[in-house]
C-alpha positions as CSV (number, residue, x, y, z in Angstrom):
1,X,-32.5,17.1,-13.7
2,X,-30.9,14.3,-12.2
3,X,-30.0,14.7,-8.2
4,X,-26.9,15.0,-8.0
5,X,-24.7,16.5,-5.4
6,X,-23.7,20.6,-6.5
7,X,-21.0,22.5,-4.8
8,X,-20.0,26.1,-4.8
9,X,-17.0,27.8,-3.9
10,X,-17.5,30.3,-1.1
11,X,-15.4,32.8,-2.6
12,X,-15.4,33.9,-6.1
13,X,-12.3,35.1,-8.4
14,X,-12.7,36.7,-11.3
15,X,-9.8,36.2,-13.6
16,X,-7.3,38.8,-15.0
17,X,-7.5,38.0,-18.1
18,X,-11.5,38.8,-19.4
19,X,-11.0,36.5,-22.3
20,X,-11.2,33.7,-19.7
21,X,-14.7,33.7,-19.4
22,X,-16.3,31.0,-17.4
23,X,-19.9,32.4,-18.1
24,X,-20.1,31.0,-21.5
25,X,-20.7,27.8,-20.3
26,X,-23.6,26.0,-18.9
27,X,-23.9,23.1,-16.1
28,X,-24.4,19.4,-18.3
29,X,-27.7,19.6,-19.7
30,X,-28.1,16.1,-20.7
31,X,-28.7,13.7,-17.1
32,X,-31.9,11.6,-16.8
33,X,-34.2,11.7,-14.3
34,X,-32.9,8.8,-12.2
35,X,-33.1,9.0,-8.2
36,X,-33.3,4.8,-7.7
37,X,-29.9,4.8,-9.5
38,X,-28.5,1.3,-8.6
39,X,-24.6,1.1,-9.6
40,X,-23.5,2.7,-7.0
41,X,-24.0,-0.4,-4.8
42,X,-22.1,-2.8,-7.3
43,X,-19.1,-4.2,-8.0
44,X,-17.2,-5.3,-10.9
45,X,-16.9,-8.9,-10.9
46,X,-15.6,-10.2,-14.3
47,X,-14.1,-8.4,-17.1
48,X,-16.3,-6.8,-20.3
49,X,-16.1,-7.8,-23.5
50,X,-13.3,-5.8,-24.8
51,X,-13.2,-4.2,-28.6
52,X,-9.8,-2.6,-30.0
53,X,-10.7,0.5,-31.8
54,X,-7.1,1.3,-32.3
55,X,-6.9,0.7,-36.3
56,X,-10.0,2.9,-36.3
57,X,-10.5,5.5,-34.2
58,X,-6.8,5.7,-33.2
59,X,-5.6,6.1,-36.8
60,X,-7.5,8.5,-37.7
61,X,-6.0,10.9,-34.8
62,X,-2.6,10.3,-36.2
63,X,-0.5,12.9,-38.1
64,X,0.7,10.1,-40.1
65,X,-1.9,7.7,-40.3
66,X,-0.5,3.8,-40.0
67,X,0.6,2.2,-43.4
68,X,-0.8,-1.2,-44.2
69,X,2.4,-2.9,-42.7
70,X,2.2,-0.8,-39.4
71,X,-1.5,-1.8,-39.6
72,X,-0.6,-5.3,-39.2
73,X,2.0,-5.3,-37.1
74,X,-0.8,-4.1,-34.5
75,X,-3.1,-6.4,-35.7
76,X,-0.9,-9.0,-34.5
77,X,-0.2,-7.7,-31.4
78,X,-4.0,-6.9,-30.6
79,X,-4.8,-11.2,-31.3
80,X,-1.4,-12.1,-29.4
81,X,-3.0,-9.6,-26.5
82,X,-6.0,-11.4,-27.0
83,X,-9.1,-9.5,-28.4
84,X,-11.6,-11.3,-29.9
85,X,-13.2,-8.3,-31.6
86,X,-11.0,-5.4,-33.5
87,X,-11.8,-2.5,-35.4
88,X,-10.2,-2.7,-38.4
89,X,-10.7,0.6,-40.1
90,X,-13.4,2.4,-42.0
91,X,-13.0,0.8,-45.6
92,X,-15.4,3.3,-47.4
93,X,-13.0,6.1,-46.6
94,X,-10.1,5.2,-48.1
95,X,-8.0,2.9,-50.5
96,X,-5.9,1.6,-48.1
97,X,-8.5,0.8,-45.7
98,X,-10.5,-1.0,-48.1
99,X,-6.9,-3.1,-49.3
100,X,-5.7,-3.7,-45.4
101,X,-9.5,-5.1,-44.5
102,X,-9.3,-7.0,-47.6
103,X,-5.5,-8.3,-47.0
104,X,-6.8,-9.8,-43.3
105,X,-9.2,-12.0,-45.2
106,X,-7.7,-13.3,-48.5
107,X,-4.2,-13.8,-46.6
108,X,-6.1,-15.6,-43.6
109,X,-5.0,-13.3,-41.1
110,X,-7.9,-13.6,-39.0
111,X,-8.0,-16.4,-36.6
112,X,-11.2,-18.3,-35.9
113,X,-12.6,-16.7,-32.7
114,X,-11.5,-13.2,-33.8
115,X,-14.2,-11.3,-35.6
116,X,-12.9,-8.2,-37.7
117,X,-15.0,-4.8,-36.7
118,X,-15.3,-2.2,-39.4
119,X,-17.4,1.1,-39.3
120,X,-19.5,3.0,-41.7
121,X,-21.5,6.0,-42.1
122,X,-25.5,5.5,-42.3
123,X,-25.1,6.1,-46.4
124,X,-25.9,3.6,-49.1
125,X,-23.3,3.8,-51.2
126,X,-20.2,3.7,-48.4
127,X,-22.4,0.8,-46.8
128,X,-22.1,-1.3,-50.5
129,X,-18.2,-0.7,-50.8
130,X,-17.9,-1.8,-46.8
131,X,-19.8,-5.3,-47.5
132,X,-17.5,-5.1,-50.6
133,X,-14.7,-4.7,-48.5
134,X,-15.7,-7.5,-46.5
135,X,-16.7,-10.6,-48.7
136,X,-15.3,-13.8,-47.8
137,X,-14.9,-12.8,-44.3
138,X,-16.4,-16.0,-41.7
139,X,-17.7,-13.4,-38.8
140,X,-18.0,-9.5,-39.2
141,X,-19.3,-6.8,-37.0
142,X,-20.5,-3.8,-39.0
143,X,-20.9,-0.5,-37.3
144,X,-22.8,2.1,-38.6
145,X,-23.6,5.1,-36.8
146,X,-25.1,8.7,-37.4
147,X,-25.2,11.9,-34.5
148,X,-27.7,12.3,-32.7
149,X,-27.0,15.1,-30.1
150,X,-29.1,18.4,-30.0
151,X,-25.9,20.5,-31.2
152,X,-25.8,18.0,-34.3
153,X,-28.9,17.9,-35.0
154,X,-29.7,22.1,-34.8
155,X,-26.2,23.0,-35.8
156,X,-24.7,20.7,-38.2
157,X,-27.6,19.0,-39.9
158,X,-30.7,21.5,-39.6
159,X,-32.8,18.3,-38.9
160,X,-35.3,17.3,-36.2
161,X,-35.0,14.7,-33.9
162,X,-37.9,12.4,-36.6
163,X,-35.7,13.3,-39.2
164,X,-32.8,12.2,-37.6
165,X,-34.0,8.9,-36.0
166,X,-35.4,8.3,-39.8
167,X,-31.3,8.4,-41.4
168,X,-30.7,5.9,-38.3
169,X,-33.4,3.5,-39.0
170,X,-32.3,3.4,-42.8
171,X,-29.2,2.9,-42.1
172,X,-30.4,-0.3,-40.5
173,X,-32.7,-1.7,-43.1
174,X,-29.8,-1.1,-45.7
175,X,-27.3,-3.1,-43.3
176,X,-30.5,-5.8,-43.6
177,X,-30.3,-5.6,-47.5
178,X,-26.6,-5.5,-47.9
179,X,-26.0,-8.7,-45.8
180,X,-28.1,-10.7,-47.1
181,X,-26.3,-10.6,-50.4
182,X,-23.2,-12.0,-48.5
183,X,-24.8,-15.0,-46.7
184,X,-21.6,-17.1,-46.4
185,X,-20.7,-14.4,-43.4
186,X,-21.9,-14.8,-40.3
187,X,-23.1,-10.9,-40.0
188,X,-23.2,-8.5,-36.6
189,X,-24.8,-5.7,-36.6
190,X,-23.7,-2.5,-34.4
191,X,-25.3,1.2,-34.0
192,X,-23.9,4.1,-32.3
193,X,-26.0,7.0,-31.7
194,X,-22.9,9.1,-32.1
195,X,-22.3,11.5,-29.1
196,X,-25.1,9.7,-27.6
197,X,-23.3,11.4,-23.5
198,X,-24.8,14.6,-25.4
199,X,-28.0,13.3,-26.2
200,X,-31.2,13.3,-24.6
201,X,-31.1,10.3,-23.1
202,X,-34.8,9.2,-23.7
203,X,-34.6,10.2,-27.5
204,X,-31.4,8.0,-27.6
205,X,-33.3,5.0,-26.3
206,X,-36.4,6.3,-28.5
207,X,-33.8,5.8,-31.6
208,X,-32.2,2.6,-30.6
209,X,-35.2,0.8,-30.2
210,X,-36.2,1.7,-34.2
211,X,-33.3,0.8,-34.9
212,X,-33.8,-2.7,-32.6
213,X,-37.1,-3.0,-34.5
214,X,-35.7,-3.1,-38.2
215,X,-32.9,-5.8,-36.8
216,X,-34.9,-7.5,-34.6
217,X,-32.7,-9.0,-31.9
218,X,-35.2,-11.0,-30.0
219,X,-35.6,-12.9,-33.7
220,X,-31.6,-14.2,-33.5
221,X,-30.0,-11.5,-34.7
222,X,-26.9,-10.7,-33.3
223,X,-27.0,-6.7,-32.4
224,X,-24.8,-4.6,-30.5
225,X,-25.7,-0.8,-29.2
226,X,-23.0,1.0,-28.9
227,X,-23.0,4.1,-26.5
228,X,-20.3,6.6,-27.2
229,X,-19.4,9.8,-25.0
230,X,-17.9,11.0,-28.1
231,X,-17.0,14.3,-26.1
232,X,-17.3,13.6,-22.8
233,X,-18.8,16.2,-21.5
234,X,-20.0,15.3,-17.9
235,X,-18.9,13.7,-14.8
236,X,-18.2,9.6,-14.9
237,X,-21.4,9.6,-12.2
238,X,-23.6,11.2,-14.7
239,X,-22.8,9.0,-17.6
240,X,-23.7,5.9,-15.6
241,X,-26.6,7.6,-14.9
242,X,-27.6,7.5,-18.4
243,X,-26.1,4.2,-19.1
244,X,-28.4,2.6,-16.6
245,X,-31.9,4.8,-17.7
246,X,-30.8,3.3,-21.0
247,X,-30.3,-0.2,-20.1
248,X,-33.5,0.0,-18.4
249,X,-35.9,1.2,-20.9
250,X,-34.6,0.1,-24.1
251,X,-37.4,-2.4,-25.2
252,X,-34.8,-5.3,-26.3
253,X,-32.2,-4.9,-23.9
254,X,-31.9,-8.6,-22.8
255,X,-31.5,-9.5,-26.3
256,X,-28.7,-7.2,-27.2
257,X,-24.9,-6.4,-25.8
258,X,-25.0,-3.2,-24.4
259,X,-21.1,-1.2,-25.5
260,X,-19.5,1.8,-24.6
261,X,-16.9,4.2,-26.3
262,X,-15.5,7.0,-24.1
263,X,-13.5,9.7,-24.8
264,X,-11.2,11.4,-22.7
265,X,-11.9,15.2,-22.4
266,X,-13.0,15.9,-19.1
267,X,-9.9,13.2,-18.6
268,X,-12.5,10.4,-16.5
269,X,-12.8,8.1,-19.5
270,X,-11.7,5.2,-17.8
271,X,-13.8,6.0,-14.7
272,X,-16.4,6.7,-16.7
273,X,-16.6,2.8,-18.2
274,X,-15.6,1.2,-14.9
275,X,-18.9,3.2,-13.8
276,X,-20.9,3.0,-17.0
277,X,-20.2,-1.5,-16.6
278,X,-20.9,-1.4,-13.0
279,X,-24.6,0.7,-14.6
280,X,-25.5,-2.5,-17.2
281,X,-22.8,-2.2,-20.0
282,X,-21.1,-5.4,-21.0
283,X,-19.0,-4.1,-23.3
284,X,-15.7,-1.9,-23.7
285,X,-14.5,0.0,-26.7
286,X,-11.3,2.0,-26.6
287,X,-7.9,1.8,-27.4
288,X,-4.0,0.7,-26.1
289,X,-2.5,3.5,-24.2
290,X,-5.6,5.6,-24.8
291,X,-4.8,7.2,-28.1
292,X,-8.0,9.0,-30.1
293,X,-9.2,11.9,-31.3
294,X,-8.4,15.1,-29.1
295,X,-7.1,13.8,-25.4
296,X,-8.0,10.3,-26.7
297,X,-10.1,7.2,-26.2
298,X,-10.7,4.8,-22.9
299,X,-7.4,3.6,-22.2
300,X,-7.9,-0.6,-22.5
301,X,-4.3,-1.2,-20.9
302,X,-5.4,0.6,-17.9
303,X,-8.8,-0.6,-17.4
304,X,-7.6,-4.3,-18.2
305,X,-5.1,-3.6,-15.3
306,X,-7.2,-2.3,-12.8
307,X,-9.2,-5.4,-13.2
308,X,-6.1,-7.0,-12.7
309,X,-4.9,-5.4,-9.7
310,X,-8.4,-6.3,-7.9
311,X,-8.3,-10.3,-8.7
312,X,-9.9,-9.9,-12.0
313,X,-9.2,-11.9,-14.7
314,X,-9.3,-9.2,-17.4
315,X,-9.0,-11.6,-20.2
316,X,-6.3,-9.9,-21.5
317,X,-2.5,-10.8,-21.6
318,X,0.1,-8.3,-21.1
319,X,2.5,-10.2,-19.5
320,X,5.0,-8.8,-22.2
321,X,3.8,-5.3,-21.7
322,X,7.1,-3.7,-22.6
323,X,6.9,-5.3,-26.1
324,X,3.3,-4.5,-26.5
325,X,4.1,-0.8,-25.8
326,X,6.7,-0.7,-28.2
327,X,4.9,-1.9,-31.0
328,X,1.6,0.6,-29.9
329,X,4.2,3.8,-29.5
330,X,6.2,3.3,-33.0
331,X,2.7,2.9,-34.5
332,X,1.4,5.7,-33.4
333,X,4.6,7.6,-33.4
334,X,3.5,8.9,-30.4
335,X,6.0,8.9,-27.3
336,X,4.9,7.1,-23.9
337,X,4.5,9.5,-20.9
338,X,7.1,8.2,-18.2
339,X,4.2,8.5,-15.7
340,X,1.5,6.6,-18.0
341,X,-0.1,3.9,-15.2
342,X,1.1,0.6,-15.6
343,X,3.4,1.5,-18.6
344,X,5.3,4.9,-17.8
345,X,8.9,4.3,-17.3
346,X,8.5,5.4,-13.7
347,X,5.7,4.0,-12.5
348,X,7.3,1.4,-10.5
349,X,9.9,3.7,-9.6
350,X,10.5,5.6,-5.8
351,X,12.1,8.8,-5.9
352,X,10.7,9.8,-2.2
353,X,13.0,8.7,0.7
354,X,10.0,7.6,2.5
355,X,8.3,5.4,0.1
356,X,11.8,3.6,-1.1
357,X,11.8,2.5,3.0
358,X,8.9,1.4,2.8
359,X,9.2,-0.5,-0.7
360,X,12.3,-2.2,0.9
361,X,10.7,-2.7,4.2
362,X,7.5,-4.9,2.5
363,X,9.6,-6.9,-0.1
364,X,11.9,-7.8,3.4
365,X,8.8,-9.1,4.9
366,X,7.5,-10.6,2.4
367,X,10.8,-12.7,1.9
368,X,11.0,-13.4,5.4
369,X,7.1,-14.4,5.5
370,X,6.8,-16.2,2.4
371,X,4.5,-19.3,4.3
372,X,2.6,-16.7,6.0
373,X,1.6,-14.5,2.6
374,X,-0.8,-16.8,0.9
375,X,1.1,-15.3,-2.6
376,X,-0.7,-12.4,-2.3
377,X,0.7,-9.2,-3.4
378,X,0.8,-6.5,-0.8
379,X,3.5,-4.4,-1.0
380,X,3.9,-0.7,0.0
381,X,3.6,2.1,-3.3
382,X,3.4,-0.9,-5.7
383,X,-0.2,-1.6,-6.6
384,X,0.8,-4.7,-8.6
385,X,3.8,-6.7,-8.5
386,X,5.9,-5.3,-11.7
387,X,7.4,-9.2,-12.8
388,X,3.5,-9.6,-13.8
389,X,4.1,-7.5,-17.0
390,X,7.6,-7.6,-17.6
391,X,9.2,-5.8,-15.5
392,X,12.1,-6.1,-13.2
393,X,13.0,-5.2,-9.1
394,X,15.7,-3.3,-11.0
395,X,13.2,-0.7,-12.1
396,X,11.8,-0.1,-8.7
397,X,13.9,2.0,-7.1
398,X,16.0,5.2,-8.2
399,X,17.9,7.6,-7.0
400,X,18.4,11.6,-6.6
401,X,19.0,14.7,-3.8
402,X,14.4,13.6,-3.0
403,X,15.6,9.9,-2.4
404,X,16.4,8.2,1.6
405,X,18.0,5.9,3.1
406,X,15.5,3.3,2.1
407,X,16.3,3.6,-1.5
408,X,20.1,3.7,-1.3
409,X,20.1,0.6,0.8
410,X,17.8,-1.2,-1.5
411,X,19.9,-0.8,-4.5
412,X,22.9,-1.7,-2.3
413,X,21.4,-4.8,-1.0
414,X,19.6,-6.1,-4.2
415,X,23.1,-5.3,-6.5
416,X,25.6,-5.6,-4.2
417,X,25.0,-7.8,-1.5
418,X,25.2,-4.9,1.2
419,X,22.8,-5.2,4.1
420,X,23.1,-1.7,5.7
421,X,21.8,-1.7,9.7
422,X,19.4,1.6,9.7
423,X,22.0,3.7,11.7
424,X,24.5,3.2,8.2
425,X,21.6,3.7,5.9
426,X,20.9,7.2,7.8
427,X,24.8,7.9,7.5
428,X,24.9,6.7,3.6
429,X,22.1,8.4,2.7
430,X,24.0,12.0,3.5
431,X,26.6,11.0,1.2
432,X,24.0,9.9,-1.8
433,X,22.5,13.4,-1.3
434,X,25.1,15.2,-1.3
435,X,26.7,13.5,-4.0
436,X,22.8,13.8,-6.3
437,X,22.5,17.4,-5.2
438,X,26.1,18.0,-6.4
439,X,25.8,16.6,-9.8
440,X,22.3,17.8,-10.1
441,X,20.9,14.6,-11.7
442,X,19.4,11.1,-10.8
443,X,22.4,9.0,-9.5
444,X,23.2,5.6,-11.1
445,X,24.0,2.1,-9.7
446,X,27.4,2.2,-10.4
447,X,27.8,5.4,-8.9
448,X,26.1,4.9,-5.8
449,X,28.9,2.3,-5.6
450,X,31.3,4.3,-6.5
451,X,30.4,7.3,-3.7
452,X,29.9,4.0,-1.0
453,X,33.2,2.8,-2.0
454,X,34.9,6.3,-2.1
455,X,33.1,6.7,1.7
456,X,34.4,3.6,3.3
457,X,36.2,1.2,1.7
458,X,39.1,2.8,0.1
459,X,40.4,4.9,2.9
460,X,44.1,5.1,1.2
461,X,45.5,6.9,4.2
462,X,44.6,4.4,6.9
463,X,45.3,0.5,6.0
464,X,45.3,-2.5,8.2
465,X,48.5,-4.5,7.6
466,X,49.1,-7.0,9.7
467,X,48.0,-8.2,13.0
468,X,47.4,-10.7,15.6
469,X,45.3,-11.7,18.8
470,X,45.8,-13.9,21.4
471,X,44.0,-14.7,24.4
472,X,45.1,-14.9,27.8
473,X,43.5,-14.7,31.6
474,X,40.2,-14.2,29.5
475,X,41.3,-11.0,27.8
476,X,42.1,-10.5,23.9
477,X,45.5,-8.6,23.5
478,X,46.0,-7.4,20.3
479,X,49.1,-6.5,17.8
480,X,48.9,-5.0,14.5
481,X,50.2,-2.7,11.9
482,X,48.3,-0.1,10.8
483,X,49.8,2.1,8.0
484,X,48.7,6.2,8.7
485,X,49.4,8.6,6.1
486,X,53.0,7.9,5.1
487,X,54.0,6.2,8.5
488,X,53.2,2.7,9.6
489,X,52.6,2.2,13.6
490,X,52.5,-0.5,16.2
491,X,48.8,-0.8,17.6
492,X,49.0,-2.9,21.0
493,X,45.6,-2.9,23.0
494,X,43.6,-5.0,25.3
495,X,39.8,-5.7,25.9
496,X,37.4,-8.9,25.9
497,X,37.9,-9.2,21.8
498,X,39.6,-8.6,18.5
499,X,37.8,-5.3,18.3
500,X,37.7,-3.7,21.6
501,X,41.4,-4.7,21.9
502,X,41.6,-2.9,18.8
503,X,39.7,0.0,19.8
504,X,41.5,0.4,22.9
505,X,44.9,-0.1,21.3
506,X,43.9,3.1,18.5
507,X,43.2,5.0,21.5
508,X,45.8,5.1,22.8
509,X,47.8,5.9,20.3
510,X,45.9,8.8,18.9
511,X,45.1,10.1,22.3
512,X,41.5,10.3,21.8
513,X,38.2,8.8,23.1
514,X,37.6,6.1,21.6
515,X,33.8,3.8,22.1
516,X,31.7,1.3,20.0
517,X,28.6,2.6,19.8
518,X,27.0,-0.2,17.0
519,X,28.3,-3.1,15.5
520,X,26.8,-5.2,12.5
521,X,27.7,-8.1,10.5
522,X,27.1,-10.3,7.6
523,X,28.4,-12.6,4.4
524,X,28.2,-11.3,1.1
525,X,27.4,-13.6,-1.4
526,X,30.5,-14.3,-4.0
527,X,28.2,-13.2,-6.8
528,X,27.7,-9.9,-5.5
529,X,31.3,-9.7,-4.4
530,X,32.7,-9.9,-7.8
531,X,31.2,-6.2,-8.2
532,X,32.8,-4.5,-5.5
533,X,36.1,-3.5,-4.9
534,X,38.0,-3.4,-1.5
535,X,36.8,-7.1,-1.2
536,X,40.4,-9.1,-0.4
537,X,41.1,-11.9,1.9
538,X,43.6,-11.2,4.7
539,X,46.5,-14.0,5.5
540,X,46.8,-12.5,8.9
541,X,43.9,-14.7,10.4
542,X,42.6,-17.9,10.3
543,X,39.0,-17.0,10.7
544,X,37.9,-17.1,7.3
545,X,34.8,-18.1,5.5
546,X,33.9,-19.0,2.0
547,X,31.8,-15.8,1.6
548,X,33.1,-12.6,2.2
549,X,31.9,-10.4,5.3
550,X,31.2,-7.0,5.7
551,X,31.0,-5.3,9.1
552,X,29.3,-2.2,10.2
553,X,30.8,0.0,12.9
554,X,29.7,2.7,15.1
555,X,31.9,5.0,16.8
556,X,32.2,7.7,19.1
557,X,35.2,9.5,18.6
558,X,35.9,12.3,21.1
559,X,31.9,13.1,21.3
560,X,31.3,13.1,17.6
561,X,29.7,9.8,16.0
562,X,31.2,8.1,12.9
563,X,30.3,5.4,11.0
564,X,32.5,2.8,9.2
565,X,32.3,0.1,6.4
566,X,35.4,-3.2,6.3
567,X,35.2,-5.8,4.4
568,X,37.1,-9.2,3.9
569,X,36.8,-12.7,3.6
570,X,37.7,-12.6,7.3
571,X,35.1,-11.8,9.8
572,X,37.9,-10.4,12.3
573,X,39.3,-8.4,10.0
574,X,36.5,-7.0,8.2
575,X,35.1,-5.4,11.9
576,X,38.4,-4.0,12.2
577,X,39.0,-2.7,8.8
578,X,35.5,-1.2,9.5
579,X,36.4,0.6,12.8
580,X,39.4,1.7,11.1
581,X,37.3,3.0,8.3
582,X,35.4,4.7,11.2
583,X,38.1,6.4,12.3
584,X,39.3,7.5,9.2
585,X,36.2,9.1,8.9
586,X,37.7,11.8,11.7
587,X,40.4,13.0,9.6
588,X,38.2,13.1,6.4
589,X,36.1,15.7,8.8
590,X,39.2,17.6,9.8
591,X,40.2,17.9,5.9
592,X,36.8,19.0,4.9
């Protein structure tokens, strides 16, 4: 057995339920011999050859397997992805597999540097109908295959492992005969000892090189092994353990492309062909999204992203990934998880408080940094930057009762033009809570707006009407109308500005103790203005700009803090709409 790490758990259960019973199963049988293993100490460098099995191996997982036109609707999108090699189907099993394989080639379908894949059983008469099925076609790969694990061979076919490496090696001399009555096509030959993860690995290599021996690769002939964990059945380590004892001893290997096809069960199939290239493999079958028989094949998108998100070119396009998805799920008819990497719905989206701040925080820096980031991506919770396959900044952050401060100031900033100073995040972020818990759901943009606005900018029972300052002996002295419930009062006060004077005139008149404790200002942009009410210019002053401002106050109100929001197109009187907003924030408390 190979050496490979064991662990036990110190204490045992035993389950409730006796028909849970782990003791009909074995440890993985099937690991070479293989202590000098030597992928562990690579890395992957450039991408694999890649082969789309979806037309094949996915179709026949569906319920509803695809119709001819659904069939070439993903044709198209696999050449516009850019695969150079697609299975096709298996024409021998059907009529319409036989009429779409034959549609790609008399209706010129197939571009030049794609060749069209198609697999068959090691049986004379389905490999004469696929050749059939094939005729006229410039390049072809044809795949045949037989099992060759011990539970196939004792269990299904009552054979011995001669007799079964006998059906493979016909198999290949009848691919011989077959294509050379079709010499107009440029033929590739491809075997699969089918379940070959389940196979003794030396008896696999043992029945790959007959089979190398009736093609005769180091002759010109192009041949392709394919090594499928048809079930996977082990860890990813394992299978590059026997990926790499096979690359070594098979008598041809230099002369022939080493593939892989991994399936999902143990749910390490994509691990398992990152591992299984970094052990010799140069090429990748699987399919988009991952669909296949039981949990599925080697999902390509992922891989090819992965590739992606290291440097990698994975010679693969999915800049349009949201189209590409489309076209794969109504294909399929099979729904996309929201969670899927790269493709889910939410996978560029921060619930958590904590990551949202730290989303915002990076793309700040970043902006802020732009000569200093060499236009590499490294952002916080966002392996890859989301533009690079479609997507938007207006899928990265959302909001519920889980979500922080970061996240509510994000969408507030990016939508609205609202910088909020940490202090108002903190203070927001209560009232976006509050507000998510309440209604129990994910909150949306317009109505985190909506609760921002309600907060702070439409306090109906305070209003600033009028007012003026003037200076004199170095102190402001201010005089305004402010309009308070039903009444409207004088405010006369006196400090070294508009809005201590301000300040110090409301406190006086309320009789309570009033104190700036933060201030914070900016200009929003008029195209961010548009969407927000409570924006209005204000005749009373002369200090006005072209943009609108927003100011952020701070108070402490008789010991208690409060935080305030005014806006206007004058600086002055957007601080002191925003202390008054403050303030109104006292009586709101009172009323609560």
């Amino acid at each position: 057995m190979s050496q490979h790490t064991s662990t036990t758990n110190a204490t045992k259960v035993t389950p409730k339920n006796a028909a849970f019973d782990y003791k009909k199963y074995r440890p993985f049988a099937f690991a070479p011999m293989l202590s000098d293993r030597t992928w562990p100490s690579k890395t992957i460098e450039k991408a694999p050859i890649w082969a789309s099995v979806d037309l094949r191996d996915g179709n026949q997982a569906l319920i509803d397997p695809m119709t001819i036109e659904q069939k070439m609707r993903f044709f198209k999108t696999l050449v516009d992805v850019g695969f150079k090699e697609i299975e096709i189907g298996f024409p021998s099993a059907a009529q319409v597999e036989f009429d779409f394989t034959r549609k790609l080639i008399e209706e010129n379908h197939v571009p030049d540097d794609v060749t069209l894949q198609v697999l068959v059983q090691a049986r004379e008469h389905l490999i004469a109908r696929t050749f059939e099925s094939l005729k006229g076609a410039r390049r072809a790969i044809v795949h045949v295959y037989n099992s060759t694990s011990r539970v196939q061979r004792e269990k299904v076919y009552g054979k011995d492992k001669a007799e079964i490496k006998e059906i493979a090696v016909a198999g290949a001399k009848l691919l011989n005969e077959y294509a050379a009555k079709y010499p107009e096509t440029e033929w590739v030959f491809q075997y699969s000892p089918e379940s070959f993860s389940q196979t003794e690995t030396e008896y696999a290599v043992e029945v790959c090189d007959a089979v190398c021996a009736v093609w005769q690769p180091e002759q010109g002939r192009e041949v392709i092994i394919n090594l499928p964990a048809t079930v996977e059945a082990s860890m990813p380590n394992i299978f590059a353990d026997q990926v790499e004892y096979f690359c070594r001893h098979l008598k041809a290997r230099k002369h022939i492309t080493v593939s892989l096809h991994t399936h999902n069960d143990r749910g390490c199939a994509i691990a398992a062909a990152e591992l299984g290239v970094l052990a010799g493999a140069d090429r990748i079958e699987g399919t988009l999204l991952g669909n296949g028989e039981r949990t599925g094949n080697m999902d390509i998108v992922v891989m090819a992203m992965n590739l992606f998100s290291q440097g990698i070119d994975p010679n693969l396009d999915f800049s349009n990934m949201s189209e590409i998805v489309q076209v794969v799920s109504e294909s399929n008819n099979l729904p996309v998880h929201p969670r899927h990497p790269y493709v889910g719905e939410l996978v560029f989206t921060a619930f958590s408080g904590s990551h949202q701040d730290a989303i915002k925080k990076s793309l700040d820096y970043n902006e802020k940094h732009k000569d200093q980031t060499e236009n590499v991506w490294d952002v916080a919770y966002l392996p890859i930057d989301p533009a690079h396959i479609g997507r938007s900044y207006q899928d990265v952050v959302r909001i519920n009762s889980q979500s922080g401060k970061g996240g509510v100031a994000y969408i507030l900033q990016r939508n609205y033009g609202f910088n909020l100073p940490r202090w108002m995040q903190i203070d927001f972020s209560r009232v976006v809570q509050n507000q998510a818990e309440k209604v129990a759901r994910e909150l949306q943009n317009d109505e985190i707006l909506q609760a921002f606005e309600d907060a702070y900018l439409q306090q109906s029972r305070f209003e600033l009407l009028d007012y003026s300052v003037s200076n004199k002996g170095g102190a402001a002295n201010f005089t305004g109308q402010v309009a308070m419930d039903s009444d409207t009062v004088t405010i006369e006060g006196k400090g070294n500005g508009p809005l201590s004077s301000f300040i110090d005139g409301l406190a006086q008149h309320t009789g309570k103790s009033l104190h700036i404790i933060n201030y914070a200002e900016h200009a929003i942009n008029p195209l961010h203005s548009q969407n927000v009410t409570g924006l209005s210019d204000d005749a009373s002053s002369d200090n006005k700009t072209d943009a609108n401002a927003a100011a952020y106050i701070q108070l402490n109100v008789d010991g208690e803090i409060y935080s305030g929001i005014g806006t206007c197109s004058s600086t002055v009187s957007a601080m002191l709409k925003g202390a008054l907003s403050a303030f109104a924030q006292t009586t709101a408390k009172i009323a609560a």
